[in-house]
N, C-alpha and C positions, 0 to 999 in steps of 0.2 A: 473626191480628189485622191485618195489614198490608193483605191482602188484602180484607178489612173497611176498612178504612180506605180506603186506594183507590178501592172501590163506592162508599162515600158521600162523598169528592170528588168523584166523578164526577158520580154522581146531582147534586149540591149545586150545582155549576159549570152545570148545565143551565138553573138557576133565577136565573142572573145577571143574564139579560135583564129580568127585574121590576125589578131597581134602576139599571138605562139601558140604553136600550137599544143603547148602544152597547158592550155587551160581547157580545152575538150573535154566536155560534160560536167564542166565547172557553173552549174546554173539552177537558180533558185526555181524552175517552173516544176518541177514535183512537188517542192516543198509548198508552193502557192496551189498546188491542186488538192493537197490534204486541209493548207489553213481554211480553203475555198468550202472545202466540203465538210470542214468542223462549223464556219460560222457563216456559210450565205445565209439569208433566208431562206432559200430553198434549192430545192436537188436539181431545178432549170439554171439558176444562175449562178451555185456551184461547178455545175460541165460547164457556160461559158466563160466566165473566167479562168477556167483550166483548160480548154482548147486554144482559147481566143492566142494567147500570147505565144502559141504554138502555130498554128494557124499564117500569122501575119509573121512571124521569122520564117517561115516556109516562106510564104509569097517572094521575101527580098533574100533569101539565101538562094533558091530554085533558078529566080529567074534574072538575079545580078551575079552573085558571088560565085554559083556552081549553072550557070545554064548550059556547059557541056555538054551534063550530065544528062539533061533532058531532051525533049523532041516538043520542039513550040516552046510557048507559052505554058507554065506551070500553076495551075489553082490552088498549090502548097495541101493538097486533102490526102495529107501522108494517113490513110484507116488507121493505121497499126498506133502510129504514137498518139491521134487524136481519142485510140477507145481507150489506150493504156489510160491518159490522163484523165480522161472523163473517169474509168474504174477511179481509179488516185482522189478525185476529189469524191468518190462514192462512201470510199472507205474511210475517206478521212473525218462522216459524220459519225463512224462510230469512234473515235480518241473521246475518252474519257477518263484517264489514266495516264501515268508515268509508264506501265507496261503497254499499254494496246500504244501508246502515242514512240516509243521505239519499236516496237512490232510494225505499226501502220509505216514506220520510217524503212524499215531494212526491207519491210515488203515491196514499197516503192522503188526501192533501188535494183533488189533484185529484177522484179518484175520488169524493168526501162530494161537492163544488161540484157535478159534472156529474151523479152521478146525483139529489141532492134538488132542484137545480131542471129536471131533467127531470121528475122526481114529482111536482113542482108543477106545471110546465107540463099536464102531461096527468092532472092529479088526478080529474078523473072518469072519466078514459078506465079507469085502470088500477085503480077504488076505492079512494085512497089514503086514504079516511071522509071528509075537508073535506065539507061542504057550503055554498053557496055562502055565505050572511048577507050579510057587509061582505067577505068575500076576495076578494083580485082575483083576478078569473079570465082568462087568458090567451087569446086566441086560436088555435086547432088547428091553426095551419100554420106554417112555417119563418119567419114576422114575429113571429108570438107567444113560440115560443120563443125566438129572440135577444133579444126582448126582455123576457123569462122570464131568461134568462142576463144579460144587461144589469143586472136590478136585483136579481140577487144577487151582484154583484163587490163591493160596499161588505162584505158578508161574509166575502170572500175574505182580506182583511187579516186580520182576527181568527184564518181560522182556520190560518193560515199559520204568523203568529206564538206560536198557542199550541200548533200542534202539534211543532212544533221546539223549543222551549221546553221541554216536558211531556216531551219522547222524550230530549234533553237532562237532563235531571232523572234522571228514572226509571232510562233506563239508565244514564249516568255516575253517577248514584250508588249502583245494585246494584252494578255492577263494581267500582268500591269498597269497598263493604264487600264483596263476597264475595271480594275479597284476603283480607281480613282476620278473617276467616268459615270455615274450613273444609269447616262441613257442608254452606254453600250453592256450594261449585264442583262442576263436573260430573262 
């Protein structure tokens, strides 16, 4: 049931941009792919619950919120974000530490910023499905791209702050109860 729970904050947090959009990449689905890949039982059901909740906000963002943007019917199998989080909960079996567990954090952040606006940047290079409508389309060379990087740092905040936040939660507070929890210590 928790684990339920979790999927649909996640999913649910993905959908915050509809009510300002100044909560953009204000969402706990990195933090839940490193807690996923500290305490699954294992590296299968660590990747799925760090896709899964990606996955399925794809499905209802692609093809209610943003169908625009696409051509048909969208199966939400965004590669780029589904391998970043799979990597996310990769790394997150090795946090064993107050240092690797902010390491493993600022590297998930970075790594989300620089690979999705490279994926923007070269969105028809690599079929990331956009097509073009109203999206701005960036320029193919090293001006497009910084400037591709450029006007995604206003996101950078958000996701800074909620993934420290979210990893803060999650794990300080399993650690906690699984003090006080027996069957959940290792």
């Amino acid at each position: 049931m928790v684990l339920l729970g979790f999927l649909i904050l996640a999913v649910a947090s993905r959908f915050l941009i509809l009510l300002n959009p100044s909560w953009a990449n204000f969402s706990p689905v990195s933090s839940m792919a490193l807690f996923a890949g500290a305490y699954a039982l294992n590296q299968r059901q660590a990747i799925l619950w760090s896709i899964l909740p990606i996955w399925i906000s794809n499905l209802i963002l692609n093809n209610v919120v943003y169908p625009q943007y696409f051509d048909g019917f969208s199966w939400g199998f965004d590669f780029v974000h589904l391998s970043l989080f799979a990597g996310i909960a990769l790394m997150g079996s090795r946090i064993s530490n107050l240092g690797s567990f902010v390491g493993a954090n600022v590297i998930s952040v970075l790594g989300f910023f620089i690979l999705s606006n490279f994926a923007v940047w070269a969105s028809d290079a690599i079929g990331y499905g956009f097509k073009a409508g109203n999206a701005v389309v960036y320029a193919k060379d090293l001006s497009g791209l910084m400037t591709c990087f450029a006007a995604g740092l206003p996101f950078l905040k958000n996701a800074i702050i909620s993934q420290f936040l979210f990893s803060s939660v999650l794990f300080g507070g399993f650690e906690l109860v699984k003090n006080k929890v027996p069957a959940l210590q290792r």
